[in-house]
mmCIF file of the N, C-alpha and C atoms, coordinates in Angstrom:
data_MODEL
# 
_entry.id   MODEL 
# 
loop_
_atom_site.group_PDB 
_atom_site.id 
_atom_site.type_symbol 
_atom_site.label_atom_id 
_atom_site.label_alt_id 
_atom_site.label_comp_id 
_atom_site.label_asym_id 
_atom_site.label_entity_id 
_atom_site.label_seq_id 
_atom_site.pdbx_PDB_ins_code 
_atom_site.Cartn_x 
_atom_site.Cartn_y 
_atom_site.Cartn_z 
_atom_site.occupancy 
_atom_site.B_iso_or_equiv 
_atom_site.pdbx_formal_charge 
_atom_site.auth_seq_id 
_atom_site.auth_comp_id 
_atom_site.auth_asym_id 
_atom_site.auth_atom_id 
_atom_site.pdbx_PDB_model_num 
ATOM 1   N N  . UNK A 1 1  ? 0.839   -1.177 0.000  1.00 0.00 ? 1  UNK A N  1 
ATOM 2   C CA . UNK A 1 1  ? 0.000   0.000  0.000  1.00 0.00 ? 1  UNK A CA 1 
ATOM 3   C C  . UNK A 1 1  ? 0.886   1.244  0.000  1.00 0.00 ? 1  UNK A C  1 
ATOM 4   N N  . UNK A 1 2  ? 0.468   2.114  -1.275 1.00 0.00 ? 2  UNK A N  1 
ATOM 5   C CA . UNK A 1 2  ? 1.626   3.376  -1.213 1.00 0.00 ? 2  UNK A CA 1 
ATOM 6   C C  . UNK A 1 2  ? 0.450   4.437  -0.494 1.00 0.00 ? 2  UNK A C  1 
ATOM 7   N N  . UNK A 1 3  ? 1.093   5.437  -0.010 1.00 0.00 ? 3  UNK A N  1 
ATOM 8   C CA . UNK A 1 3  ? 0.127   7.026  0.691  1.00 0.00 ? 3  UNK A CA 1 
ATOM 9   C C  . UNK A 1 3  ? 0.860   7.967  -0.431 1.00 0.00 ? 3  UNK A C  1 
ATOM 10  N N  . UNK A 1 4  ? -0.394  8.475  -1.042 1.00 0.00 ? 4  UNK A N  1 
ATOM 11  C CA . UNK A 1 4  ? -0.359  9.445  -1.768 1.00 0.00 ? 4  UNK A CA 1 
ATOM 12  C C  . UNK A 1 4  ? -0.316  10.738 -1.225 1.00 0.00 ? 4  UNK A C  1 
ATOM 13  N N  . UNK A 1 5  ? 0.502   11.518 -1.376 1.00 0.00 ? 5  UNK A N  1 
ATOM 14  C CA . UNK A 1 5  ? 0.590   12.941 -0.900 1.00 0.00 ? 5  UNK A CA 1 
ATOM 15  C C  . UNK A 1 5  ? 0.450   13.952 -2.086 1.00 0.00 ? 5  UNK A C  1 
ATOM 16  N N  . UNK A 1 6  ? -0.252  14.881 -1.991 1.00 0.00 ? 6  UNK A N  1 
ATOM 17  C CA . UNK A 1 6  ? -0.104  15.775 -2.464 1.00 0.00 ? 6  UNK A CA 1 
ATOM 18  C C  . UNK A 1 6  ? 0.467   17.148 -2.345 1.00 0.00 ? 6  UNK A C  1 
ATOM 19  N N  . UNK A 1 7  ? 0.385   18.567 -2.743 1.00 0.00 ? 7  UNK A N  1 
ATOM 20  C CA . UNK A 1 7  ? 1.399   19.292 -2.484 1.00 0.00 ? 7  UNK A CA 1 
ATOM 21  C C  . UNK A 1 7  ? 0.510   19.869 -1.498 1.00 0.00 ? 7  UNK A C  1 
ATOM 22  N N  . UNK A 1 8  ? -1.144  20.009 -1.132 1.00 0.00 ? 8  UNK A N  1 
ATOM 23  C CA . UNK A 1 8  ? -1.941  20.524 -0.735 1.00 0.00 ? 8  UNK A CA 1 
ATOM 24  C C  . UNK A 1 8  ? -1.638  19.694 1.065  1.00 0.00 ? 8  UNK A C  1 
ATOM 25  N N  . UNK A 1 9  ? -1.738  18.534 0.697  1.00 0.00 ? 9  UNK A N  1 
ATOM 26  C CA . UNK A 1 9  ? -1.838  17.431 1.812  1.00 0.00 ? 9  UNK A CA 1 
ATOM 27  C C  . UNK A 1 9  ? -1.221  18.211 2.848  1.00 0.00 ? 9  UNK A C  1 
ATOM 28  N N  . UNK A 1 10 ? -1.925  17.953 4.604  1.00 0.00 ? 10 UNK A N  1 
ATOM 29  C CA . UNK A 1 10 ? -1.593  18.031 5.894  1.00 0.00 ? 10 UNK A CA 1 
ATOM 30  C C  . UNK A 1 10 ? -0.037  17.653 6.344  1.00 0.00 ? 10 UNK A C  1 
ATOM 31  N N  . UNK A 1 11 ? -0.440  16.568 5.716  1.00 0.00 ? 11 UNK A N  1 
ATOM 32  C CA . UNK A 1 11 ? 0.794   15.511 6.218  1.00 0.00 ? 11 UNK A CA 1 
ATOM 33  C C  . UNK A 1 11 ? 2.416   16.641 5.540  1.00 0.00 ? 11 UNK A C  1 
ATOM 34  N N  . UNK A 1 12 ? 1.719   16.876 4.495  1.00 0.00 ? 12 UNK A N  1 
ATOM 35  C CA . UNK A 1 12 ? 3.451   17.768 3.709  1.00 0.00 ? 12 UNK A CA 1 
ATOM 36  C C  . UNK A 1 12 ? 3.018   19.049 4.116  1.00 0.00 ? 12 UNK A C  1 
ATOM 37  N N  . UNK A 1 13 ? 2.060   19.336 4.388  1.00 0.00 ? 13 UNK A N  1 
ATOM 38  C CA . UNK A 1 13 ? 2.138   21.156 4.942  1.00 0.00 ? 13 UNK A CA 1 
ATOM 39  C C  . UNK A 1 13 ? 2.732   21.154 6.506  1.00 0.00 ? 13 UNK A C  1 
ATOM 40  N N  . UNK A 1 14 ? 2.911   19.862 7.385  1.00 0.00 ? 14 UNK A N  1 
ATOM 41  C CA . UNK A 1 14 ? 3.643   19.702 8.423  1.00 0.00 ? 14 UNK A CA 1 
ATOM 42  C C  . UNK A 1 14 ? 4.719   20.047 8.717  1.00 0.00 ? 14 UNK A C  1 
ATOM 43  N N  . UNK A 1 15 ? 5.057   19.147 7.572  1.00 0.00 ? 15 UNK A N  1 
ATOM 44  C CA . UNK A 1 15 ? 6.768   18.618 7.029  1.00 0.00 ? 15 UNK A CA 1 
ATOM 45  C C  . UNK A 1 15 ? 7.418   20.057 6.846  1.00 0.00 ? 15 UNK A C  1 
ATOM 46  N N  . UNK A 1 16 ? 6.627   21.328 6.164  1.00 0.00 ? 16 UNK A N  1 
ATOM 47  C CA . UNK A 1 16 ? 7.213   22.222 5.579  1.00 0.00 ? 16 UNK A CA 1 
ATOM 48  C C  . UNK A 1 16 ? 7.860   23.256 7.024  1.00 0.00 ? 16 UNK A C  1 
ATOM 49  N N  . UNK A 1 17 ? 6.244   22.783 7.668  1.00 0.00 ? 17 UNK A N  1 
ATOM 50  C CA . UNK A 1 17 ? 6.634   24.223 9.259  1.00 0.00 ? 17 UNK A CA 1 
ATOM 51  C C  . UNK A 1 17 ? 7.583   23.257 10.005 1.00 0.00 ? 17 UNK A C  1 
ATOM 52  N N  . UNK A 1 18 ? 7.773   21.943 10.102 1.00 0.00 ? 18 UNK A N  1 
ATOM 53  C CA . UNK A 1 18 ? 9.180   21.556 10.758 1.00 0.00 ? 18 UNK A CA 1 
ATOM 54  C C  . UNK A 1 18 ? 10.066  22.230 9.966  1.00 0.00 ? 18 UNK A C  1 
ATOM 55  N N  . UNK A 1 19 ? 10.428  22.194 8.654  1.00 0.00 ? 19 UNK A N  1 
ATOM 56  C CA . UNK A 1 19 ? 11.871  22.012 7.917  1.00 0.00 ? 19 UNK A CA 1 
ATOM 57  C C  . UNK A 1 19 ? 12.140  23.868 8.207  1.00 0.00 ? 19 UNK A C  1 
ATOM 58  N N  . UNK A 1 20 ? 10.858  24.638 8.225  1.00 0.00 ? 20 UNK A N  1 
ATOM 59  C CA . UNK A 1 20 ? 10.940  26.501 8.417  1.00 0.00 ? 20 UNK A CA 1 
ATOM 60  C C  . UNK A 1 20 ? 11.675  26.194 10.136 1.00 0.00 ? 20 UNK A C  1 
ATOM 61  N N  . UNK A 1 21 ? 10.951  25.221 10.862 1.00 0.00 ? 21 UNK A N  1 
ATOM 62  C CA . UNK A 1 21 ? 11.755  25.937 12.380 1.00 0.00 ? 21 UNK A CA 1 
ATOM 63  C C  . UNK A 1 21 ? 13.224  25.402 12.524 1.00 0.00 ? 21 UNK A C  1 
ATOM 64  N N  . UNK A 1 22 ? 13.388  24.374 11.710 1.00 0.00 ? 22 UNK A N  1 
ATOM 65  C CA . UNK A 1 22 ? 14.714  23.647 11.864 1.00 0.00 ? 22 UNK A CA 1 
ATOM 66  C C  . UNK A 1 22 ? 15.487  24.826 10.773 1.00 0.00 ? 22 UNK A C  1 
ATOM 67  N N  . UNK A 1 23 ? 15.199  25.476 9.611  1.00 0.00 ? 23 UNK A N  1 
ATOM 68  C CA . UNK A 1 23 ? 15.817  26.586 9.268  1.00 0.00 ? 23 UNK A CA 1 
ATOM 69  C C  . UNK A 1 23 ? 16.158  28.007 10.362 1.00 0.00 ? 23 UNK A C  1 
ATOM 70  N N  . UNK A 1 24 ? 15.129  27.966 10.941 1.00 0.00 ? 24 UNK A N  1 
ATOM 71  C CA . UNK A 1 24 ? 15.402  29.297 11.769 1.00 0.00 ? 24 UNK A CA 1 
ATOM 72  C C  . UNK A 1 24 ? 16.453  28.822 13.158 1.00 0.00 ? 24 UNK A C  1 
ATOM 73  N N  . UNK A 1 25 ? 16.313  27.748 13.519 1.00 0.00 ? 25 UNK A N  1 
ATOM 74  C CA . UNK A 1 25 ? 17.664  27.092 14.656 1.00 0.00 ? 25 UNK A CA 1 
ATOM 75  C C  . UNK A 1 25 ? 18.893  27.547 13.892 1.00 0.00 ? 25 UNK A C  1 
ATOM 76  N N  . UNK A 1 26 ? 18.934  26.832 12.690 1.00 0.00 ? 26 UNK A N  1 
ATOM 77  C CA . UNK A 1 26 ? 20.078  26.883 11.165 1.00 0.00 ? 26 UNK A CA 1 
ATOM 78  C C  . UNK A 1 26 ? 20.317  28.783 11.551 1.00 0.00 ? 26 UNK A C  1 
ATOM 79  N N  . UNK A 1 27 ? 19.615  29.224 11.351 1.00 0.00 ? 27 UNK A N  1 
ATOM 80  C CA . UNK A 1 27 ? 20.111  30.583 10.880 1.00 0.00 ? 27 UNK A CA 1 
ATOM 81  C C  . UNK A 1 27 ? 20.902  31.358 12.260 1.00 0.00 ? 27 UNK A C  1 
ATOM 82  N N  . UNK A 1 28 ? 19.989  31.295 13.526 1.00 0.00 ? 28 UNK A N  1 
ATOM 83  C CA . UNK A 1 28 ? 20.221  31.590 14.790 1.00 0.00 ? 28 UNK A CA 1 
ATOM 84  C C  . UNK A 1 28 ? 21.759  30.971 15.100 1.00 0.00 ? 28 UNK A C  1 
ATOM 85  N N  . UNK A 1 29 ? 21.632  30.417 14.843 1.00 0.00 ? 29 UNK A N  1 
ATOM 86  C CA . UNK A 1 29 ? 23.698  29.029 15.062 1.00 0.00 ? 29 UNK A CA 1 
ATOM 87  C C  . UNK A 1 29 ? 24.119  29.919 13.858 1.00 0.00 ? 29 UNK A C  1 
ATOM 88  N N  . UNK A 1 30 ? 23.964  30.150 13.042 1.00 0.00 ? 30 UNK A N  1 
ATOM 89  C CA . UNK A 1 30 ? 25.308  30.543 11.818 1.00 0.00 ? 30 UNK A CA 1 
ATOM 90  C C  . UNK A 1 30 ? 25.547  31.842 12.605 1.00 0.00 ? 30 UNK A C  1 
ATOM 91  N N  . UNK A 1 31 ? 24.432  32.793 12.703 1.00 0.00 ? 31 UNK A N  1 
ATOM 92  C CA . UNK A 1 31 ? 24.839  34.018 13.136 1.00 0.00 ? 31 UNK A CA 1 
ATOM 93  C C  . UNK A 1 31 ? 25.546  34.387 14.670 1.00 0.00 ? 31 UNK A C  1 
ATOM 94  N N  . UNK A 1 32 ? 25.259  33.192 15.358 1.00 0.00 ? 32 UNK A N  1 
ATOM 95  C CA . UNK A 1 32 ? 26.018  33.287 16.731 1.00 0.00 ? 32 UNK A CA 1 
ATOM 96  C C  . UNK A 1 32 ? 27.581  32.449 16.705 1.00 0.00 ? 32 UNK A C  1 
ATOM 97  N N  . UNK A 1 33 ? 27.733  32.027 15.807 1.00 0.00 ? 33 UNK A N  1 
ATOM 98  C CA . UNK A 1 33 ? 29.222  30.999 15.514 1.00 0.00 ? 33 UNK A CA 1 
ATOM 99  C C  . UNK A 1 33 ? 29.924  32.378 14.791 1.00 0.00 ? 33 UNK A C  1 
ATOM 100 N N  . UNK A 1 34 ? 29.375  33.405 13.383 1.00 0.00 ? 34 UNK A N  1 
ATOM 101 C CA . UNK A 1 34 ? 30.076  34.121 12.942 1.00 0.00 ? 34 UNK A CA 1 
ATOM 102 C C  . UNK A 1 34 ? 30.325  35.558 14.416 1.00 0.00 ? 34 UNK A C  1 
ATOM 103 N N  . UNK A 1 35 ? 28.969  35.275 15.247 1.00 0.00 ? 35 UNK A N  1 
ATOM 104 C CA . UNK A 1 35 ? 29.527  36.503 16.117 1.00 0.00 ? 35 UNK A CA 1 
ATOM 105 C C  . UNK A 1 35 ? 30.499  36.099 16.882 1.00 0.00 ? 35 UNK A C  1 
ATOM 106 N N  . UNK A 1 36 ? 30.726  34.583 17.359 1.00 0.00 ? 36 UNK A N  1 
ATOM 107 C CA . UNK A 1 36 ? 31.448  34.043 18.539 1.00 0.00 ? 36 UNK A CA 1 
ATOM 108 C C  . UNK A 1 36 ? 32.881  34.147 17.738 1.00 0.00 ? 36 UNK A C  1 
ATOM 109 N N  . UNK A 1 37 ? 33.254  33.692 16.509 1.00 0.00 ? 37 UNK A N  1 
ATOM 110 C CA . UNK A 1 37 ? 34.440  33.543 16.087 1.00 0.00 ? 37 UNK A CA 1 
ATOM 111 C C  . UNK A 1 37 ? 35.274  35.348 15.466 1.00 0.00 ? 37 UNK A C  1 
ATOM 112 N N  . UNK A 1 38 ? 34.534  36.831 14.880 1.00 0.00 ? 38 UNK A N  1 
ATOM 113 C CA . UNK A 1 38 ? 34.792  37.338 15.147 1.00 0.00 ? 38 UNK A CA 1 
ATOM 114 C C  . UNK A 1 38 ? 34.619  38.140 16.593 1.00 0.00 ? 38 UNK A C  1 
ATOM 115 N N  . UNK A 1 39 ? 34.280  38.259 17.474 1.00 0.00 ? 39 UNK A N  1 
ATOM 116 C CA . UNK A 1 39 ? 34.662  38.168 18.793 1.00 0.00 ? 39 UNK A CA 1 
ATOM 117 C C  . UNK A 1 39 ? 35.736  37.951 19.086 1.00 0.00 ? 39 UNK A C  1 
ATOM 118 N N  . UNK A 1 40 ? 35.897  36.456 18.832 1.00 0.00 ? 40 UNK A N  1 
ATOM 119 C CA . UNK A 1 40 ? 37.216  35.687 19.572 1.00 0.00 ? 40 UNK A CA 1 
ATOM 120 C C  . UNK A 1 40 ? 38.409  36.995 18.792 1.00 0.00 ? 40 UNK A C  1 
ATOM 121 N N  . UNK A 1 41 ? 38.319  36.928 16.927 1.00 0.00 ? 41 UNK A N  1 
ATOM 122 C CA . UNK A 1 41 ? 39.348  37.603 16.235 1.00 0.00 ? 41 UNK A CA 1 
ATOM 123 C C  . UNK A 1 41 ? 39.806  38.724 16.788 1.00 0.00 ? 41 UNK A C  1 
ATOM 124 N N  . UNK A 1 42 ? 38.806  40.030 17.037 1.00 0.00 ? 42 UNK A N  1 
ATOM 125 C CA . UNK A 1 42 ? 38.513  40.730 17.413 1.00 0.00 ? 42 UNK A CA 1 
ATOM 126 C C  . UNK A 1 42 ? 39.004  40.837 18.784 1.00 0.00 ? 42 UNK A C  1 
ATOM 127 N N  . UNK A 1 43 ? 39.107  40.581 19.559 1.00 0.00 ? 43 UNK A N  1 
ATOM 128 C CA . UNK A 1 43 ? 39.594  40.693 20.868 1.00 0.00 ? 43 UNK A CA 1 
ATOM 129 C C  . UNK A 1 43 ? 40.892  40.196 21.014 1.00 0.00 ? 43 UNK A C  1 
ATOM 130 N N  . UNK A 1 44 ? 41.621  39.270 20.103 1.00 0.00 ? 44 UNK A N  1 
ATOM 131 C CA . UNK A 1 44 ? 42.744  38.555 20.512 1.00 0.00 ? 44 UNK A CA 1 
ATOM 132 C C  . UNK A 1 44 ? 43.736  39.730 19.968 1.00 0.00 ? 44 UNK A C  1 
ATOM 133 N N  . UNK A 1 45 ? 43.250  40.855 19.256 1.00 0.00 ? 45 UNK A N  1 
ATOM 134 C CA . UNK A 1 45 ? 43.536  41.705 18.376 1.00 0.00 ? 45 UNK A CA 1 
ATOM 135 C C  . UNK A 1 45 ? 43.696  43.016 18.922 1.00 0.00 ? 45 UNK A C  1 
ATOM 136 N N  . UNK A 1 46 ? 43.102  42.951 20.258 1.00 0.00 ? 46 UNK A N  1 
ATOM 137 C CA . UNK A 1 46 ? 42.904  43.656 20.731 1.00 0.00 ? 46 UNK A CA 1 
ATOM 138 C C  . UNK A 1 46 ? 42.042  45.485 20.799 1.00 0.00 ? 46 UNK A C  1 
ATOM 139 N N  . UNK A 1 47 ? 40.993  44.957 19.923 1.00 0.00 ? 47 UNK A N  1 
ATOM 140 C CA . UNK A 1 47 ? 40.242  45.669 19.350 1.00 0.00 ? 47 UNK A CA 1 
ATOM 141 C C  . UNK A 1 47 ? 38.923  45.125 20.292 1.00 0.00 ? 47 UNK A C  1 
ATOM 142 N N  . UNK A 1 48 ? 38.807  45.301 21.278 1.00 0.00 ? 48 UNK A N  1 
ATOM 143 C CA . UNK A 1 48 ? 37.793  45.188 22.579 1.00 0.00 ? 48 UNK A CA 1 
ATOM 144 C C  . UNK A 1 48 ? 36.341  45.850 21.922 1.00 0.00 ? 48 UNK A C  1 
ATOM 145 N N  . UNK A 1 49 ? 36.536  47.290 21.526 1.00 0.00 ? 49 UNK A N  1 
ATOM 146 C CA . UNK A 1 49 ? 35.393  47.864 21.349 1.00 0.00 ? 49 UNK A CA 1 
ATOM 147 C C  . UNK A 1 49 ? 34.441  47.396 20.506 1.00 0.00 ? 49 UNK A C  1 
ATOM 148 N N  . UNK A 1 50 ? 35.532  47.161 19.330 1.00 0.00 ? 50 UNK A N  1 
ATOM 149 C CA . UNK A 1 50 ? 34.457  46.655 17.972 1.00 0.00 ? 50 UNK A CA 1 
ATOM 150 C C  . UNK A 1 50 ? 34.003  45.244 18.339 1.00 0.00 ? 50 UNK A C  1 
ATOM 151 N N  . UNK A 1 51 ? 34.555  44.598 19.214 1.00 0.00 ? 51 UNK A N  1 
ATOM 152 C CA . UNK A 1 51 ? 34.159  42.828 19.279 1.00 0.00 ? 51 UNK A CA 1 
ATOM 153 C C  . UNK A 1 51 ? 32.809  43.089 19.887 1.00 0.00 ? 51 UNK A C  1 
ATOM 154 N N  . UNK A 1 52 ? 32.771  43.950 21.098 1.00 0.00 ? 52 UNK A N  1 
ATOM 155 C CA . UNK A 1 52 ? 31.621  44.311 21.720 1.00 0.00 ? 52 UNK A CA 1 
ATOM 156 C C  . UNK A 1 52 ? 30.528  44.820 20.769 1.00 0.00 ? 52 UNK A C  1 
ATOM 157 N N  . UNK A 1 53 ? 30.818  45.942 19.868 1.00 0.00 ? 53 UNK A N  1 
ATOM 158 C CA . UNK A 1 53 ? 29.881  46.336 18.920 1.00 0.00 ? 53 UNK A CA 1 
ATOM 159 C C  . UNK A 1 53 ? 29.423  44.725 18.336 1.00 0.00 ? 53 UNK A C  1 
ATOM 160 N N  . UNK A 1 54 ? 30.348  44.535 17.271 1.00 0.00 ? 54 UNK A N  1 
ATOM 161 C CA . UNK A 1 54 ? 29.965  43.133 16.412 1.00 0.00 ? 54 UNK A CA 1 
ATOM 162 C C  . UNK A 1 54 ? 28.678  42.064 17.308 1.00 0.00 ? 54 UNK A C  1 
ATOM 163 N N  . UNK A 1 55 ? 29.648  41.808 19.122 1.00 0.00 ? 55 UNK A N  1 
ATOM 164 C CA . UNK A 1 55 ? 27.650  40.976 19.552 1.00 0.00 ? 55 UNK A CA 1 
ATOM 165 C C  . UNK A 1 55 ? 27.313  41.550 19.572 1.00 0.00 ? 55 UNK A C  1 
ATOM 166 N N  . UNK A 1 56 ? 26.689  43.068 19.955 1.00 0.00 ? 56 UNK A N  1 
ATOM 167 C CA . UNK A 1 56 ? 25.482  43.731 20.026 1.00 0.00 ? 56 UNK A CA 1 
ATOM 168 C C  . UNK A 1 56 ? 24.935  43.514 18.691 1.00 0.00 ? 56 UNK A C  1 
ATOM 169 N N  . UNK A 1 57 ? 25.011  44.212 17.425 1.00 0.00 ? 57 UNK A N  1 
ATOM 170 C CA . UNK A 1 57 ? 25.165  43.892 16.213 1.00 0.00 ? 57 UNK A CA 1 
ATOM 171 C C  . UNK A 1 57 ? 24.148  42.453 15.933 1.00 0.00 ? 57 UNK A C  1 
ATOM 172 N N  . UNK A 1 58 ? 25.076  41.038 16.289 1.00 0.00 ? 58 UNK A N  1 
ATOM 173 C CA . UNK A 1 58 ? 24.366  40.300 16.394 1.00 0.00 ? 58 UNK A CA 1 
ATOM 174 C C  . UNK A 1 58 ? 23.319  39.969 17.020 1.00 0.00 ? 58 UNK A C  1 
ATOM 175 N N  . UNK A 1 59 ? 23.446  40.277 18.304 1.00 0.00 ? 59 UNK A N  1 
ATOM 176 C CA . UNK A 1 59 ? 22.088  40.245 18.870 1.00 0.00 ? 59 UNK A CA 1 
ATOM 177 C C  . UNK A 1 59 ? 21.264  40.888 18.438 1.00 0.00 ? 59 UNK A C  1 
ATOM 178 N N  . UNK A 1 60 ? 20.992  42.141 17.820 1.00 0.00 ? 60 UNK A N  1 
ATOM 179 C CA . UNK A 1 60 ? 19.970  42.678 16.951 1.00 0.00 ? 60 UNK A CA 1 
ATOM 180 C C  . UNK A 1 60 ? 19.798  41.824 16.055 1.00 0.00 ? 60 UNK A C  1 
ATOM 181 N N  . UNK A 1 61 ? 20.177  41.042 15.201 1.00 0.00 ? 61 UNK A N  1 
ATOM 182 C CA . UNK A 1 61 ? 20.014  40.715 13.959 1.00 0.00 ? 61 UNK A CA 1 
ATOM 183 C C  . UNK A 1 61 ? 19.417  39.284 14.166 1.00 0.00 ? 61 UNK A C  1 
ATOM 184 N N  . UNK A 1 62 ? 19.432  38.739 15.553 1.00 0.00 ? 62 UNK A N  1 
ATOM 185 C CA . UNK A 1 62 ? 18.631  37.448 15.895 1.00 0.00 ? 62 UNK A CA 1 
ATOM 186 C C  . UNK A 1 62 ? 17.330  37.942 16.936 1.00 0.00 ? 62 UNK A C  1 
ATOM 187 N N  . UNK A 1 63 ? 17.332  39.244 17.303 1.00 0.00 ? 63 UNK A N  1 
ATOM 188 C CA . UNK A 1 63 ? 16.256  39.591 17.731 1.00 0.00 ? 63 UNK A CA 1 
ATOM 189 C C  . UNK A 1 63 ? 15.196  40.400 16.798 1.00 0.00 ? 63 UNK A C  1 
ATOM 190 N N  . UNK A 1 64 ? 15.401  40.641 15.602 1.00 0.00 ? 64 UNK A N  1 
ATOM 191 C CA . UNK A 1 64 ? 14.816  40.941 14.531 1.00 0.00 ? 64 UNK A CA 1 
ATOM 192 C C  . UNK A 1 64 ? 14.393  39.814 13.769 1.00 0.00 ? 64 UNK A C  1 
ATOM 193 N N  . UNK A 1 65 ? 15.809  38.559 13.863 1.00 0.00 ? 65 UNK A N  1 
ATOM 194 C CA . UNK A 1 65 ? 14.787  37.322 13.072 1.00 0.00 ? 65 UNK A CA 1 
ATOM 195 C C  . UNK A 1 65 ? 13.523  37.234 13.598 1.00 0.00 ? 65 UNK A C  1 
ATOM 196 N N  . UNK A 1 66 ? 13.503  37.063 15.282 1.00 0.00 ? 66 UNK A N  1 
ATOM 197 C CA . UNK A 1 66 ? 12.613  36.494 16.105 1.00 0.00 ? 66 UNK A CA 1 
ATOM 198 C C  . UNK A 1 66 ? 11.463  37.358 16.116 1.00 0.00 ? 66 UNK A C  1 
ATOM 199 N N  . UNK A 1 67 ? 11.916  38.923 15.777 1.00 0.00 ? 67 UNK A N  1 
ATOM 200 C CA . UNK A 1 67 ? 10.296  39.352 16.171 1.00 0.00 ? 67 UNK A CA 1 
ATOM 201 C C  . UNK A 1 67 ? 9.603   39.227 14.634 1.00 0.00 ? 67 UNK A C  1 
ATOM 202 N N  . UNK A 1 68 ? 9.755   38.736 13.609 1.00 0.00 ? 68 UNK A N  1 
ATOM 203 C CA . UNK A 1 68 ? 9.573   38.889 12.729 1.00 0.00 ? 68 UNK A CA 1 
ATOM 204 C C  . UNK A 1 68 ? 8.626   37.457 12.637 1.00 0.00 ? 68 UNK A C  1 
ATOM 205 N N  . UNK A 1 69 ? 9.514   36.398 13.227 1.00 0.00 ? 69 UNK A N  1 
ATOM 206 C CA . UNK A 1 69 ? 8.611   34.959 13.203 1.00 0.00 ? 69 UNK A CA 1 
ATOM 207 C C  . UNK A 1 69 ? 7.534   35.194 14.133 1.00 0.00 ? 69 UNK A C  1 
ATOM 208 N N  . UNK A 1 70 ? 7.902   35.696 15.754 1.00 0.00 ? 70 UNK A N  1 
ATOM 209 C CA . UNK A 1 70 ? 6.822   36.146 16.608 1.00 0.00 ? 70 UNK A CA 1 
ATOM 210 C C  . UNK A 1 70 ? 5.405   37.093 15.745 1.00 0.00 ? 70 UNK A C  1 
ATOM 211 N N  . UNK A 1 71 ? 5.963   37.760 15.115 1.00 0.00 ? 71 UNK A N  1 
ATOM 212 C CA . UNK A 1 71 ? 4.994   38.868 14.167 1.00 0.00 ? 71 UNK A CA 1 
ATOM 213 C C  . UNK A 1 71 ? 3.891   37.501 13.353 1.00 0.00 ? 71 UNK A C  1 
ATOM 214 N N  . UNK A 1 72 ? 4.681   36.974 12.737 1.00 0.00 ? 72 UNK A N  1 
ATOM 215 C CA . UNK A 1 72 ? 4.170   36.078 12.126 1.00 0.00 ? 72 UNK A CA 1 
ATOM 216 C C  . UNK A 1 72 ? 2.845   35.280 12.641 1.00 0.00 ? 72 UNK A C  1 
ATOM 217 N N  . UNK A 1 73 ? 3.502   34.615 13.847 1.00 0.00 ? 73 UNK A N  1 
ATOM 218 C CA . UNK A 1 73 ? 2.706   33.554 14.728 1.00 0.00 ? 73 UNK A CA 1 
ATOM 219 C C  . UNK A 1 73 ? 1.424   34.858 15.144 1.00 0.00 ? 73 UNK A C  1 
ATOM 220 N N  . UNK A 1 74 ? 1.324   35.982 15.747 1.00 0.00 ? 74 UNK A N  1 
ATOM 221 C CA . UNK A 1 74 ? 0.227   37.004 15.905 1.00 0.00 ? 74 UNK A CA 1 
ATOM 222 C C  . UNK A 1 74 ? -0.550  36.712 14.740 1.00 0.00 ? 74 UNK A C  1 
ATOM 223 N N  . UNK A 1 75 ? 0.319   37.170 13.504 1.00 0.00 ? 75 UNK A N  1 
ATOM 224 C CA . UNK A 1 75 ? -0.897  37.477 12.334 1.00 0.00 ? 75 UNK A CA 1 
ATOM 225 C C  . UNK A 1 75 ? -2.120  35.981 12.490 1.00 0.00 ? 75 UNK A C  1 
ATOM 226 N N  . UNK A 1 76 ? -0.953  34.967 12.282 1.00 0.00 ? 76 UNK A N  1 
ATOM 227 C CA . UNK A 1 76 ? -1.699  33.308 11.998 1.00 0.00 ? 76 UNK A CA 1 
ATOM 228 C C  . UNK A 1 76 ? -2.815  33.378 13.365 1.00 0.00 ? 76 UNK A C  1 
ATOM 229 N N  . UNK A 1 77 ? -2.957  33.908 14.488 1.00 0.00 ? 77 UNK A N  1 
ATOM 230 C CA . UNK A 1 77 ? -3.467  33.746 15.612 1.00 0.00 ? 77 UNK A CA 1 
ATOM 231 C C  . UNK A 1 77 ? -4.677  34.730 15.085 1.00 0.00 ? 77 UNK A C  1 
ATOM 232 N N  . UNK A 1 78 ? -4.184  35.759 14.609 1.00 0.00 ? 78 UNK A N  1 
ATOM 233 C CA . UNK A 1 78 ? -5.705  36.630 14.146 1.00 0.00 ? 78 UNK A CA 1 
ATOM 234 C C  . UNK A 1 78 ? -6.453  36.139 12.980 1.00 0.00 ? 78 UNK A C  1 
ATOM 235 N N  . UNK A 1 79 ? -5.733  35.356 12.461 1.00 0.00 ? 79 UNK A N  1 
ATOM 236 C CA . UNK A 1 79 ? -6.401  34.808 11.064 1.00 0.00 ? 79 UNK A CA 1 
ATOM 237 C C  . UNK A 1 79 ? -7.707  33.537 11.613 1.00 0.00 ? 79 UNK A C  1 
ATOM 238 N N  . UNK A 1 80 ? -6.374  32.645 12.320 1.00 0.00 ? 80 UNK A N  1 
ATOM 239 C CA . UNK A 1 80 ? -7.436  31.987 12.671 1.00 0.00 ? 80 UNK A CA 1 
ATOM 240 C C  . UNK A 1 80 ? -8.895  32.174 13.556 1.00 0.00 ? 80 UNK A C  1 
ATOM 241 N N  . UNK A 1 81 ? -8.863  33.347 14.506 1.00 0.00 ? 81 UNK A N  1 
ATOM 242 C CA . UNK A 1 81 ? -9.910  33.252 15.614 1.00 0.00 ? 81 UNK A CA 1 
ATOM 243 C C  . UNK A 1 81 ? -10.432 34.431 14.567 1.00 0.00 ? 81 UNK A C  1 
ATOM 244 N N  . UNK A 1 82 ? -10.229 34.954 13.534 1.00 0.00 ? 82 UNK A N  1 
ATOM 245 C CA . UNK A 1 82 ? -11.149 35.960 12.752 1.00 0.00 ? 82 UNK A CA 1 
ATOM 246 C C  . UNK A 1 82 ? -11.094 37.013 13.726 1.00 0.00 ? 82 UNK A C  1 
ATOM 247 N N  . UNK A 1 83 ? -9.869  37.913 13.848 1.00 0.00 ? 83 UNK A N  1 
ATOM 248 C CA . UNK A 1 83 ? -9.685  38.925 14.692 1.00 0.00 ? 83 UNK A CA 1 
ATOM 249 C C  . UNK A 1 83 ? -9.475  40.534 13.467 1.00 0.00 ? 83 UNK A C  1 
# 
């Protein structure tokens, strides 16, 4: 017995919002490995200030991913209860 899926199907519209949150882990790790490793550069360099700028920097740029997915999850919450 084969299961037919289609592109519409539950079962693959699942699959898609796992593979989006396992992308956004993906993105959150690249951008904290490129802040952690210039950091490290950056400081061994003795350039203190800019290493400090660079995480802040990053931390904006993963707190902008997040309010953006958070934004997201609101809209889907008003869609569904017809707000």
């Amino acid at each position: 017995m084969r299961l037919r899926t289609t592109i519409g199907s539950p079962r693959l519209s699942r699959f898609r919002d796992d593979v989006m949150n396992v992308d956004l882990i993906f993105k959150i790790a690249a951008v904290g490995i490129l802040v952690a490793v210039l950091n490290l550069l950056l400081g061994r360099s003795g350039r203190d200030e800019q290493a400090l700028m660079t995480t802040i920097a990053g931390l904006v740029v993963v707190l902008v991913v997040l309010l953006r997915e958070i934004s997201g999850l609101f809209d889907l919450i008003k869609s569904l209860f017809g707000l």
